[in-house]
N, C-alpha and C positions, 0 to 999 in steps of 0.2 A: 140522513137517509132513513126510509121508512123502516119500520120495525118487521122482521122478519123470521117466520119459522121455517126451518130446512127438511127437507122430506129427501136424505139419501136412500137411494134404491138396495133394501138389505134385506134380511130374513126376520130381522129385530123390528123393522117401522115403527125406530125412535127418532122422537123429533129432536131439537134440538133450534138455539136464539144462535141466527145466524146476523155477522156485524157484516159491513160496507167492504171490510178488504176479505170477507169469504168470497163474494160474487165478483169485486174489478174484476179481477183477470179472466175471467173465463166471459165466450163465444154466448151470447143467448139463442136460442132456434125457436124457440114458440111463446106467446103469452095465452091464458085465459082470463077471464076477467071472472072473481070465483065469489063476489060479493061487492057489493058498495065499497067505494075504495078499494077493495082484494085483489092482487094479483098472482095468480102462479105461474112461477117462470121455470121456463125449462132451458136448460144448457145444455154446449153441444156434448160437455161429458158426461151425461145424462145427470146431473148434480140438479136436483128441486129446489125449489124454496116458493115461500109463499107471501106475501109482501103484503103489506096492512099501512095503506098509504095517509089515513085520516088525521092522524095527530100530526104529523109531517104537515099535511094541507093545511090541519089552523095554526102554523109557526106564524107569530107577527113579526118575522120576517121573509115571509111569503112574499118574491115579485109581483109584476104586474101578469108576466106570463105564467104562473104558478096558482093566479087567484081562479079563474075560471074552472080549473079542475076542481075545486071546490064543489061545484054542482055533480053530482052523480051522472046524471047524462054526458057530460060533457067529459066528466071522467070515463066513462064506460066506451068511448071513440078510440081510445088508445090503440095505437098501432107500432108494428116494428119497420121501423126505417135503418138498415144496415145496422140491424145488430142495439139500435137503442130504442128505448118505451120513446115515444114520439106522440104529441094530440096534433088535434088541426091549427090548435096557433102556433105550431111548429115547436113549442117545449117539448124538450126532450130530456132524458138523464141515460 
């Protein structure tokens, strides 16, 4: 999973390396696309995080549905499909 910084909503706005079992469980309600590869997610318990998809995309074990995101364009289509990141070749996480 991409490497991610967490933005809880506090009086402190400290950040803080957020890992893959902070975000399962909880509901997503909105993405931004906040840079080339960058996404910030917002959950439905208002919990932030900021996702840094790049070094993820060049694993050489990248699928075949995973390679396309590679292009920034194509990364930047991303949409939510019931709660998941989703592109037009239908990858989703």
């Amino acid at each position: 999973m991409p490497a991610a910084v967490a933005k809880q909503p506090s009086k402190q706005k400290k950040e803080q390396i957020v890992f893959a079992s902070n975000i399962a469980n909880r509901f997503l309600r909105n993405i931004r696309i906040v840079g080339p590869f960058r996404l910030c997610l917002h959950f439905e318990d208002d919990f932030i995080a900021e996702l840094d998809f790049e070094k993820w995309l060049k694993l050489p074990s990248a699928g075949p549905l995973r390679k396309p995101l590679r292009e920034a364009e194509f990364f930047a289509q991303v949409y939510l499909d019931h709660g998941a990141l989703t592109w037009p070749n239908q990858f989703d996480i």
